[in-house]
C-alpha positions in Angstrom: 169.8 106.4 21.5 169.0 102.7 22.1 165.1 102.1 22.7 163.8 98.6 23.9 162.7 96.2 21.0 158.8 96.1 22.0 158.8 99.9 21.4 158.9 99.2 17.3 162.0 101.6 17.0 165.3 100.9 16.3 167.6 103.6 17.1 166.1 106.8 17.6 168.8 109.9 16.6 168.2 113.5 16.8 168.8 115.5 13.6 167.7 119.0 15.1 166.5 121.6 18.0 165.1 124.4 17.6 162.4 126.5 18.8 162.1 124.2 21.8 161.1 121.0 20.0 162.9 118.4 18.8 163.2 116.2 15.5 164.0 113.5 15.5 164.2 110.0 12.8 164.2 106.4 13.9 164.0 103.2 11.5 160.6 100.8 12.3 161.7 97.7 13.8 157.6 96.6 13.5 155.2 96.4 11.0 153.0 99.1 12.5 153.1 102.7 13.3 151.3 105.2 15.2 152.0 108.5 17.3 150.1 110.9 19.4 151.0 114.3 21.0 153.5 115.3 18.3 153.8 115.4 14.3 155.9 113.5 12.3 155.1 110.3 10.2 156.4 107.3 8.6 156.2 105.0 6.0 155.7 101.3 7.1 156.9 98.3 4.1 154.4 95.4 3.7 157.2 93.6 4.9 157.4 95.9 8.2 160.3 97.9 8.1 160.2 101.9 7.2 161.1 104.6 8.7 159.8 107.4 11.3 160.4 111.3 11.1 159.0 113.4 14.9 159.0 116.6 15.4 158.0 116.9 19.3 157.5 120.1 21.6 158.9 120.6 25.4 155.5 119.7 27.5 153.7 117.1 26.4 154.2 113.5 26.3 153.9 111.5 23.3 152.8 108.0 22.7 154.2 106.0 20.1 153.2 102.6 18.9 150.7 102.2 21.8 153.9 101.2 23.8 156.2 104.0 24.4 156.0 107.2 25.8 158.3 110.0 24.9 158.3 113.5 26.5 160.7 116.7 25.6 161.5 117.6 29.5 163.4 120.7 27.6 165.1 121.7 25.1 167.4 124.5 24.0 169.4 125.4 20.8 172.3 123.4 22.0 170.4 119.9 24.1 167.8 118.3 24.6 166.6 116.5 27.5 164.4 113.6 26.4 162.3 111.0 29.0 161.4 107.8 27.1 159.8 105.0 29.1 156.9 102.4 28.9 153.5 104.0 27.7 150.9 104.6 30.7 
């Protein structure tokens, strides 16, 4: 899925559910990184650039590069249902 450009992400795809969370990979479209509320990392070129691995759990929302703000409304082995909007 398409994510707006001041989020740092390019498009973010889902590789895998299970267990009720989510993974999930998205190139870096910035030259900074950071995420709160689930695990994952990233590698980030000098040049900016990179790219971004989450693994993220129904409940809790995440922030990513102080701008965006993802939350796993639920998930099963099948879908996901995921809110992404502007951080808070």
């Amino acid at each position: 899925m398409t994510v707006p450009a001041p989020y740092g992400l390019g498009p973010i795809r889902v590789t895998a559910i299970t267990g009720g969370e989510v993974e999930m990979v998205a190139p870096l479209t910035g030259s900074g990184y950071s995420v709160s509320g689930c695990s994952g990392g990233g590698g980030v070129s000098s040049q900016g650039g990179g790219g971004v691995r989450l693994i993220c759990a129904e409940g809790p929302t995440a922030t990513i590069n102080d701008a965006m703000s993802l939350k796993v409304v639920k998930a099963t082995d099948a879908a996901a249902v995921l809110r992404i909007g502007p951080a808070e």
